[in-house]
C-alpha positions in Angstrom: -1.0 -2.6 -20.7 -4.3 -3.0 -18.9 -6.9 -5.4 -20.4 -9.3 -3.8 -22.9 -12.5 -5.4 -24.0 -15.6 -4.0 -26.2 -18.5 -4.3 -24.3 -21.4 -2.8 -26.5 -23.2 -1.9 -23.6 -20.9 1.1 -23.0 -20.1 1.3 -26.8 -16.3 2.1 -25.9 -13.8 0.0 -24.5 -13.3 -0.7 -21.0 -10.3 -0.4 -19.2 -10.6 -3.2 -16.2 -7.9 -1.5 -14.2 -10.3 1.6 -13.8 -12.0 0.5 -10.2 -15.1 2.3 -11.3 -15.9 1.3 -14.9 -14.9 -2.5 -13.5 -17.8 -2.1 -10.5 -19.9 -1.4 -13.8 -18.9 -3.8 -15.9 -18.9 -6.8 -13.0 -22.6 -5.7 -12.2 -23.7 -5.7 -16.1 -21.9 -9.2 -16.2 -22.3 -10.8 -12.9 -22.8 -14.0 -14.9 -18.9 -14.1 -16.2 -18.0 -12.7 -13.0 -19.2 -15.9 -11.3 -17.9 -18.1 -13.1 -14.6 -16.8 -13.2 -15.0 -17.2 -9.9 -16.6 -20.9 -9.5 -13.9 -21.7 -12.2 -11.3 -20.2 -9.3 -10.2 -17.0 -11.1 -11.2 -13.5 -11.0 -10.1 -10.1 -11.8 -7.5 -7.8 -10.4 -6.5 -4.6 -12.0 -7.2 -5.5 -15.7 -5.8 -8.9 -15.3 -7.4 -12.5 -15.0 -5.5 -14.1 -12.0 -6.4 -17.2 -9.7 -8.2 -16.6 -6.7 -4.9 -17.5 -4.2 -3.4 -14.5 -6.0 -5.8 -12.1 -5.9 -4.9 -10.9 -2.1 -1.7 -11.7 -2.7 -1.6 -9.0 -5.4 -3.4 -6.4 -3.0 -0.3 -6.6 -0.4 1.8 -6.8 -3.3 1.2 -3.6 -3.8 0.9 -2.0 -0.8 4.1 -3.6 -0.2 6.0 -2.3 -3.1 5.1 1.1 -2.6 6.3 1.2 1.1 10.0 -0.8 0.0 10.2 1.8 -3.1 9.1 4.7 -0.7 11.8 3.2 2.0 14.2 3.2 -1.1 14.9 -0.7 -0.3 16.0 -1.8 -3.1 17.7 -5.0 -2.5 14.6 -6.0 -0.3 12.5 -4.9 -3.3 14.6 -7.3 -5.9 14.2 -10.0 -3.6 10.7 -9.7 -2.9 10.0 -9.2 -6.8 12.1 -12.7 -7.2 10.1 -14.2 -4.7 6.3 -13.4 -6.5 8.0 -14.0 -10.4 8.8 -17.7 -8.4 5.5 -18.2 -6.5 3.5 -17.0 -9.8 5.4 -19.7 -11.9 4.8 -22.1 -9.1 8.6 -22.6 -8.1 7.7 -22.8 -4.3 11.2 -23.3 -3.0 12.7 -20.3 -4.5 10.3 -18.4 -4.1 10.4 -19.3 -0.3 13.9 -18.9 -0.2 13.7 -15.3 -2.0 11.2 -14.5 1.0 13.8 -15.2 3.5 16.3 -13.4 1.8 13.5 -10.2 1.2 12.6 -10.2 5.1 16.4 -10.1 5.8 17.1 -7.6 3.5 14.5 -5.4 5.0 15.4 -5.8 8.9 19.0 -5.1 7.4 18.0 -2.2 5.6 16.3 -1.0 8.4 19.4 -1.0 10.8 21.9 0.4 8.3 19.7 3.5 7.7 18.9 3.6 11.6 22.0 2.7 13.2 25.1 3.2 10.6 28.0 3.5 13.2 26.4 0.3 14.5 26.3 -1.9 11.8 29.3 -3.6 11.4 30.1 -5.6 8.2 30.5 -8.9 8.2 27.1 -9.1 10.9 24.4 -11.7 10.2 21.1 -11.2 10.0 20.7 -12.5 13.6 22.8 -9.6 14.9 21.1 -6.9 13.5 17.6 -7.6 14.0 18.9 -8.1 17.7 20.3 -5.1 17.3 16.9 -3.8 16.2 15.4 -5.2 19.3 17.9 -3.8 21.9 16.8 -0.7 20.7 13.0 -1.1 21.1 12.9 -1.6 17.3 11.5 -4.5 17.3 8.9 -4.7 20.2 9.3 -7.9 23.1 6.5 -8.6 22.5 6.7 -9.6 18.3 10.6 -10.8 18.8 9.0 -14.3 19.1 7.1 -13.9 15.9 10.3 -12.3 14.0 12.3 -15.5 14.9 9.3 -17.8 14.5 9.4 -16.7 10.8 13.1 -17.2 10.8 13.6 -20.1 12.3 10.7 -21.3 10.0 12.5 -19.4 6.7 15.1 -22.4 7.4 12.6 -25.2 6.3 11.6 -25.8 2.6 13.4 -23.2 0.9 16.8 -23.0 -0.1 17.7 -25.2 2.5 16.8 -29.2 2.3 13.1 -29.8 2.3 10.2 -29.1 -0.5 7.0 -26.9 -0.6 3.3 -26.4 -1.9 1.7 -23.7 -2.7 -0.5 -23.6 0.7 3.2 -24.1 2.5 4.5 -21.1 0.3 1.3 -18.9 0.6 2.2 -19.3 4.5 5.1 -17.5 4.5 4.6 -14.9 1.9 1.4 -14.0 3.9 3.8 -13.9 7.3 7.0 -12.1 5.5 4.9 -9.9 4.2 3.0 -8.8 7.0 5.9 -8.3 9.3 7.3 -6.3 6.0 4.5 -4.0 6.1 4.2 -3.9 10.0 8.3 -2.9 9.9 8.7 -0.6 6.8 5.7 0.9 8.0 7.2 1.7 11.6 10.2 2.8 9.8 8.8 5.5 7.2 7.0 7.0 10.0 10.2 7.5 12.6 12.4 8.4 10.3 14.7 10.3 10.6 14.3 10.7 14.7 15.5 6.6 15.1 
């Protein structure tokens, strides 16, 4: 439900999620605007989050829509585990959901592209090599797909711990290459 307040000014009630009427009422009330802000919050489509999350939220978003659009569902899950954890500060799993969300989307990607190649039983590994043998994934970013990996193995569900900074990290970098990917895929397809 988005966030309604009475603000006599207008004499009705304001829904925040409605980018215009909130470009009216942040002007009229720059005052609480700012110090939402200087009190590190601010707010997002009807809802008061902290500042770390507001861009977060943006490729949130964007980010669901392509997955949904994709019809990625277990990628989609994974990546909705992954926020639910980050939100409630539970930096591990929610690392360890971003790994698994970034694997379900390269193996999304070559089960749609390349069914008579994908064998069951294959590893992550092998199909985003797959991926690459077939131009997929670019030479050129195959060292920042297995940089994320190979970093994916740290401070998740395997030993180490995490902080938020640590955690904002890799959601920003699983969920760029997510975009960048899904994105490349919803416009080939079906001629992969």
């Amino acid at each position: 439900n988005p966030l309604l307040t009475t603000c006599p000014s207008f004499g009705d009630h304001l829904s925040l999620r409605d980018i215009s009427l909130y470009d009216l009422f942040a002007q009229r009330h720059d005052a609480l605007v700012r110090s939402l802000s200087a009190d590190g919050y601010a707010l997002h489509e009807g809802e008061l989050v902290p500042l770390s999350l507001e861009k977060l939220k943006e490729t949130k978003s964007e980010l669901e829509a392509l997955l949904s659009k994709a019809g990625f569902k277990v990628a989609l899950a994974h990546y909705d585990q992954a926020w639910q954890n980050y939100v409630l500060s539970n930096w591990e799993a929610a690392n360890a959901q971003l790994r698994s969300f970034l694997e379900a989307v390269f193996d999304d990607i070559a089960s749609a592209s390349y069914p008579r190649k994908h064998k069951k039983g294959e590893t992550g590994g092998d199909r985003r090599q797959l991926l690459q043998s077939k131009g997929f994934i670019e030479d050129e970013k195959v060292s920042s797909v297995k940089g994320f990996f190979q970093m994916a193995h740290t401070k998740g569900s395997h030993p180490g711990l995490s902080d938020e900074e640590d955690c904002r990290l890799r959601h920003a970098l699983s969920s760029g290459l997510a975009v960048y990917y899904v994105g490349k895929y919803l416009r080939n397809v079906p001629r992969l």
